[in-house]
N, C-alpha and C positions, 0 to 999 in steps of 0.2 A: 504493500500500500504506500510504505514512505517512496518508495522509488515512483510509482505511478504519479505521485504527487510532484516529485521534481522535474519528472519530464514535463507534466503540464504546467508546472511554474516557467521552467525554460521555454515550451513549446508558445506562451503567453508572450513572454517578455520579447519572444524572435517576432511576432507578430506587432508586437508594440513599435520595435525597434523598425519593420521592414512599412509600418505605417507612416512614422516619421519622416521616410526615406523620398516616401511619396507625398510628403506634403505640397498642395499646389494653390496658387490661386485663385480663386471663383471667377475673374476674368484675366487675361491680360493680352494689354496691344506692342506688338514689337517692330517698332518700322527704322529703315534703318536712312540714315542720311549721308550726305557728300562726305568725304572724308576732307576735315577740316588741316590737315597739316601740323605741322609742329609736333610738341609732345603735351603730355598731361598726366596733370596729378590727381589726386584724390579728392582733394578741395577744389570743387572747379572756381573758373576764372568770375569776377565780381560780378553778376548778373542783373541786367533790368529788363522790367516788362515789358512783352511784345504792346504798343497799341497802337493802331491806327495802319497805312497803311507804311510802306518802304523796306530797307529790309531785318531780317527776324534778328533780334534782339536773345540774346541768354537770359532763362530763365532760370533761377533758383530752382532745384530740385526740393520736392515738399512731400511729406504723408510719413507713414509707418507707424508702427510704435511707437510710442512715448511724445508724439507729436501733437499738434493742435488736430491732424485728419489723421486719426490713427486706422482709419479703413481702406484706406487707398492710399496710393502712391502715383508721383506726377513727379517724373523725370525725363525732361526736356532736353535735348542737344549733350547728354552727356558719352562718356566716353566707355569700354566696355572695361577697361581699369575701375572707373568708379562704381560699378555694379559689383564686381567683384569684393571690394575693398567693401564694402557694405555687406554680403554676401559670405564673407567668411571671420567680419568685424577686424581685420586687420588693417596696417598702414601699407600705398601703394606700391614703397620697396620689398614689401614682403609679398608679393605675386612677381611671377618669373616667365614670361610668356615672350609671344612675337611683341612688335614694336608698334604694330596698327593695335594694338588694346587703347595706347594712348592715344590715337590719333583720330580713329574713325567714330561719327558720333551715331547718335541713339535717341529719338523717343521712345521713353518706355509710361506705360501706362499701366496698372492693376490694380483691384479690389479684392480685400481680402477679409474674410469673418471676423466679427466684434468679437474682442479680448484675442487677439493673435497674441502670441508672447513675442521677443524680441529673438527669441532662440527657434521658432515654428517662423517667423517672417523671413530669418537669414536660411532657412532649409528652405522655402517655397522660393527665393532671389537662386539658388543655389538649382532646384529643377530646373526653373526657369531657363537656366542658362545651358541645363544640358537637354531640356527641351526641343530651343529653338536655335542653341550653337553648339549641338552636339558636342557641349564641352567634355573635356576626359582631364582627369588632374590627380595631383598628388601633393601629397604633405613631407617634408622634411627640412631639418634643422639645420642651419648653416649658421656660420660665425661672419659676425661685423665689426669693424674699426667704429664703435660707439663711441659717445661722448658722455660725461656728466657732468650735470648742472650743479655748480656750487656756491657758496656766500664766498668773494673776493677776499682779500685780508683786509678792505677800508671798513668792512661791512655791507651790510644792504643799504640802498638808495629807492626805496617802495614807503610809499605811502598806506597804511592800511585804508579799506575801507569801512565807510561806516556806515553802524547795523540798521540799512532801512531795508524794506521790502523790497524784492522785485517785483519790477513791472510783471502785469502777464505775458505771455506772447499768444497775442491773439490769431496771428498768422497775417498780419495787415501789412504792409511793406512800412518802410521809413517815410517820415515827411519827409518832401524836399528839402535838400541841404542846404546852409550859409554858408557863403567864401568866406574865409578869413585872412586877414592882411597880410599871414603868412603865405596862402596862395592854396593852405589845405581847408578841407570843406570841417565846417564845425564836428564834432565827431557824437553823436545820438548818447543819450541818456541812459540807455540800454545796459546791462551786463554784457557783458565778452567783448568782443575783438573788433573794431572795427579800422580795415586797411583801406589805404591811401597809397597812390604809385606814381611817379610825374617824372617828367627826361624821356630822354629815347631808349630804346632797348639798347642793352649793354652796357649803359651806364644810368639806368635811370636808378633813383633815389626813391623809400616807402616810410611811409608812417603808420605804426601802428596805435590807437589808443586802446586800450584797453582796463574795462572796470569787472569787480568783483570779480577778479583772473586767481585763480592759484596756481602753486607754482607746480605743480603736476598737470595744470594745463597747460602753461607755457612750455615746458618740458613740450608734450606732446606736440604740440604745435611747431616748436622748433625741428624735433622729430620728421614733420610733415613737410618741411619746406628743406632741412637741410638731407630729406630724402638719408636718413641712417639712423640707430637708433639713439637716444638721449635719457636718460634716465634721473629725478630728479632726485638729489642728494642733497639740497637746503638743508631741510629741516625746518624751512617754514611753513607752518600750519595756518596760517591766515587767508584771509583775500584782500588782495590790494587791487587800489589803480596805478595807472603809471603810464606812460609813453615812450617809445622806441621809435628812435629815428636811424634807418640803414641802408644801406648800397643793395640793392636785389643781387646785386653780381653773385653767381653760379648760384641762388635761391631755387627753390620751383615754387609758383605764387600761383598757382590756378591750371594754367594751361602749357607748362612747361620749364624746363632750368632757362633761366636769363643766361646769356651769354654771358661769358667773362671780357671785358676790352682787353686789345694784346696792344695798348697804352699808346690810344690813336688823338691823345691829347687833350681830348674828351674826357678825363676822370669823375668820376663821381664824388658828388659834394661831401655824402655820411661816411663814414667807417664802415667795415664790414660786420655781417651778425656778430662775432664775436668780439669783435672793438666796439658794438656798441654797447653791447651787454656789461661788460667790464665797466665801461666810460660811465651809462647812463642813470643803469641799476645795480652796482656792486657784485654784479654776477661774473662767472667764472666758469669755460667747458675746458674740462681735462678726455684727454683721451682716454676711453675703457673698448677693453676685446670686450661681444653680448652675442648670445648663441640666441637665435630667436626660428620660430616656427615658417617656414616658409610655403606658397602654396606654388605648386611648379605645375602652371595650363601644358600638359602635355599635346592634347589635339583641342581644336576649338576654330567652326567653320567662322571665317569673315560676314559671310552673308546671311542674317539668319533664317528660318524658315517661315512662309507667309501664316497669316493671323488665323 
């Protein structure tokens, strides 16, 4: 009897597990668009809404769990990198695939049943993709030249912030912005990040402001942009505001690495990320070896299959 019982304990759980496997969408539209050029990162390029007529405009990808639309999903002109990267919750250096991931875009559209968990919405992104780009992939662990984030010897230069509420986000865009004398647009009332980029590429200059930020978020973020991994080792527990002003050179900010100048006279005004971190905020990146999870697209068609 004990043994009949474990089989049908196991014989349950293989059906639980092979349930999972097939979790899918209740709808989804997959159409595919020009291949826009360049490269791309995770965090697409700063987007505004399509109105009126001329031509299309980036839009902000929206929906999911934990979201103001948590039944749907509305991803506009993104790239088959950023599905991914949502998809297995990882950052876009830890997917290993051809080069058009980054580059070729995507409407994707779908709806999905009220109360999806965050772990049932990344296995339905996950069919998805071997649905309609017969993707085939694997998981393993590779070693990176990381960095860690530390307090300088002057100390921190952060301001804490302080304890009011945040706003909701109701999913509404921003008001129009104010120029400021400086030539940057005021920066929103908001919590998190809001980026600013001006010059021409290869030497252009960013601003970042940012409120009720921690420092395992900047961690990540830097993460994102310096495309390797960063790990925070402060030890500060708080949330601050504060402002970063830096050189994009060799960044990735949205839709690919800025190029580096090969010193055509043209320099860039700020310090690099980490001249400015040092300078600005008393922060400090030392170099660390980090072993991290990698997801390697072994096959995965360009073009995917009609709706």
């Amino acid at each position: 009897m004990r043994l009949s019982r474990s089989i049908l304990a196991l014989a349950f759980a293989y059906a639980i597990a092979a349930a999972q496997e097939r979790l899918t969408f209740e709808a989804a539209s997959v159409k595919a668009l020009a291949s826009a050029g360049g490269g791309g990162g995770a965090e697409q390029a700063i987007r505004r809404k399509t109105a009126g007529p001329g031509p299309r405009r980036y839009e902000e990808p929206t929906g999911g769990p934990g979201t103001a639309d948590p039944g749907r999903i509305h991803y506009p002109m993104v790239t088959a990198l950023f599905v991914l990267t949502k998809a297995y919750g990882v950052n876009d250096y830890q997917i290993a695939g051809p080069d058009w991931l980054g580059r070729d875009r995507f409407d994707i559209d779908a709806t999905m049943p009220a109360g999806t968990t965050m772990a049932q919405f990344r296995t339905m992104l996950q069919n998805l993709l071997i649905d309609r780009f017969k993707m085939a992939s694997h998981k393993e662990t590779r070693e990176f030249s990381g960095l860690s984030l530390v307090v300088g010897k002057g100390g921190p230069k952060l301001k804490e912030s302080a304890n009011s509420a945040a706003p909701k986000d109701d999913g509404a865009p921003d008001p129009p912005r104010k120029l400021g004398a400086d030539g940057y647009f005021v920066a929103p009332e908001r919590p998190g990040m809001f980026l600013q980029v001006t010059g021409h590429p290869g030497t252009a200059d960013a601003r970042e402001n940012f409120r009720q930020f921690t420092m395992p978020m900047l961690a990540n973020l830097l993460q994102n942009q310096m495309r390797r991994p960063v790990a925070d080792e402060t030890g500060l527990s708080a949330k601050y505001d504060f402002v970063l002003n830096f050189s994009t050179q060799g960044l990735w900010l949205g839709d690919g690495r800025i190029a580096v100048s090969q010193g055509d006279g043209d320099a860039p005004h700020q310090p690099d990320i980490a001249g400015a971190l040092q300078a600005q905020l008393g922060l400090r990146l030392e170099p660390k070896k980090v072993s991290q999870e990698v997801v390697v697209i072994d096959h995965m068609e360009r073009t995917p299959t009609e709706n």
